[in-house]
N, C-alpha and C positions, 0 to 999 in steps of 0.2 A: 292804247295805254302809253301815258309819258314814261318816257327812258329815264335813268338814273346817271346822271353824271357828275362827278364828286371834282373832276379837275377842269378848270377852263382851258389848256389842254385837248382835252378831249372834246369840249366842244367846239372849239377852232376848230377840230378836226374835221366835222359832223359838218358845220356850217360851209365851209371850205369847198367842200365836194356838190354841196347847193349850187355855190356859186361858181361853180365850172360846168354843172351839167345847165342854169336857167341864167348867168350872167348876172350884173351888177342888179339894174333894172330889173329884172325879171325874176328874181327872188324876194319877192313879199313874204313878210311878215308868218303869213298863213302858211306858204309853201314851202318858209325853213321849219315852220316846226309841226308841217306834215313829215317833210321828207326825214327830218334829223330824229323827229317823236320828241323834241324837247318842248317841254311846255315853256308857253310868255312869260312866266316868270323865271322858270330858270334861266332864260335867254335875256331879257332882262338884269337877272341878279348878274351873269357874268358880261353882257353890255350894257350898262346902263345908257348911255347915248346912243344905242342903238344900228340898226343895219350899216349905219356908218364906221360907228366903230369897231363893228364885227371886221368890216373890209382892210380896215385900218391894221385891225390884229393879226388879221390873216397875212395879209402882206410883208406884215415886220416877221410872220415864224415862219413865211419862205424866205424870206432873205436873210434870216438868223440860220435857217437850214443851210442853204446857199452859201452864204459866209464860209461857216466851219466845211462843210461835205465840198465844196468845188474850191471858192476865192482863193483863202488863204493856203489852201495847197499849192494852187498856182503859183500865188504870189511868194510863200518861203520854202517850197519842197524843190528837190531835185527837177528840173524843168521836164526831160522826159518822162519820167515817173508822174509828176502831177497830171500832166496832161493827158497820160495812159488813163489815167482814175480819171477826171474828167469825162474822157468819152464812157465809160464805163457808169459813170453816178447819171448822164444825161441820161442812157439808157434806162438804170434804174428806176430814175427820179420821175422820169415823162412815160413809165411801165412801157419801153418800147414801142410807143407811138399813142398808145389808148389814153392817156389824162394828158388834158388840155395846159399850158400853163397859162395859168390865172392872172398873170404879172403883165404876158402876154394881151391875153383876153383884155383885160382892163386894161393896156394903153390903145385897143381899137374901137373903144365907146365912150361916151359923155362922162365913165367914173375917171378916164386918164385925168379930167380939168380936178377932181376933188385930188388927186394925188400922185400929182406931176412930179414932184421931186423924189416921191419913192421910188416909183416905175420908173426916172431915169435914173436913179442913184445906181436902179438893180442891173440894168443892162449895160451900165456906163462899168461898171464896177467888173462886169463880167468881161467885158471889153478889154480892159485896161489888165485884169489879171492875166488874162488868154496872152495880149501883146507882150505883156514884163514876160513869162514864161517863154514864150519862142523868142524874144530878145537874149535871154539868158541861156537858150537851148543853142543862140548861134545866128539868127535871124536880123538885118537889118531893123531898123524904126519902124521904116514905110511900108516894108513887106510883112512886119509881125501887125502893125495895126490893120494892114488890108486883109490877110487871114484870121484874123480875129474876127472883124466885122462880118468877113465871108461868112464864118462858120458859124454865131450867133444869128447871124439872118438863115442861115440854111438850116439850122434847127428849128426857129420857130416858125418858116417858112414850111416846113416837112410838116410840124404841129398840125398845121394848119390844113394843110394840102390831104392829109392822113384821116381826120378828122370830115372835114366837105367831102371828101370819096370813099370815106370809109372802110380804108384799107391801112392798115394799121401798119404795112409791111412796107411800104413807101417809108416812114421814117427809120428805120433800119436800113433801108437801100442807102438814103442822104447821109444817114450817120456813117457809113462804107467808105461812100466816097468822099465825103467833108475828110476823112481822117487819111484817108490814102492820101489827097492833096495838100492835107499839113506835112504828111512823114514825106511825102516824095519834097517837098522844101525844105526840110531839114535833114533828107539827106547830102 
């Protein structure tokens, strides 16, 4: 029986979760709206352009998520305090190691060439937030961009690693000591 969904919203939602459990490729047509129950036309009515667009949508409401919940705290809140939420939203946000990020996933397959400037806008962005923050917290340039980078690759390196062995407790180990390693530098 097709499901009911009255908000696109909600079907971002639905679709979203496709495409981290079967990836960009491997989410046909048939298998979103097995897995989601949404019928072709509802999927349809709310992309009309289709699996593209869906990828497209998905990407702007994580990084519209990302923005508000991680960036701009970084970027205007008290430098220790942002960063605290920070490790705390990663957690939240990647359910402590079980959900893939998507942002992720799709810059290590053929969808990176359909939307190269969003997947770097989102990593760059998180980069740069992470650096101005430990810059502001007391950190040189060179040392806040090299712990930045560290710590965005050691998360979605954990993703990853959590995910292929299926121990979901490896990224909670990495989130430990990513973060010991920022505090012992800014103390």
């Amino acid at each position: 029986m097709a499901r009911t969904v009255f908000e696109k919203s909600d079907a971002v939602a639905l679709v979203a979760e496709v495409f981290r459990k079967l990836g960009y490729e491997g989410a046909s047509m048939s298998e979103i709206t097995a897995r989601t129950k949404l019928s072709k036309g509802s999927l349809y009515h709310f992309f009309p352009e289709g699996k593209e667009q869906m990828a497209a949508e998905i990407m702007a409401d994580i990084d519209a998520w990302f923005v508000t919940e991680m960036f701009r705290p970084l970027e205007e809140q008290e430098p220790r305090a942002a960063i605290a939420r920070m490790w705390e939203t990663t957690d939240s946000y990647f359910r402590s190691g079980r959900r893939v990020c998507l942002i992720g996933a799709f810059a290590l397959d053929e969808t990176r060439d359909r939307f190269t400037s969003m997947i770097h806008g989102y990593f760059q962005r998180w980069i740069e937030a992470l650096a101005g923050s430990l810059i502001k917290a007391g950190l040189g340039d060179n040392e806040a961009k090299a712990i930045a980078e560290e710590t965005v690759v050691g998360i979605q390196g954990a993703l990853t690693l959590a995910r292929a062995l299926g121990d979901d407790t490896i990224f909670g180990r990495t989130l430990a000591r990513l973060r010991q390693r920022m505090e012992a530098a800014l103390s």
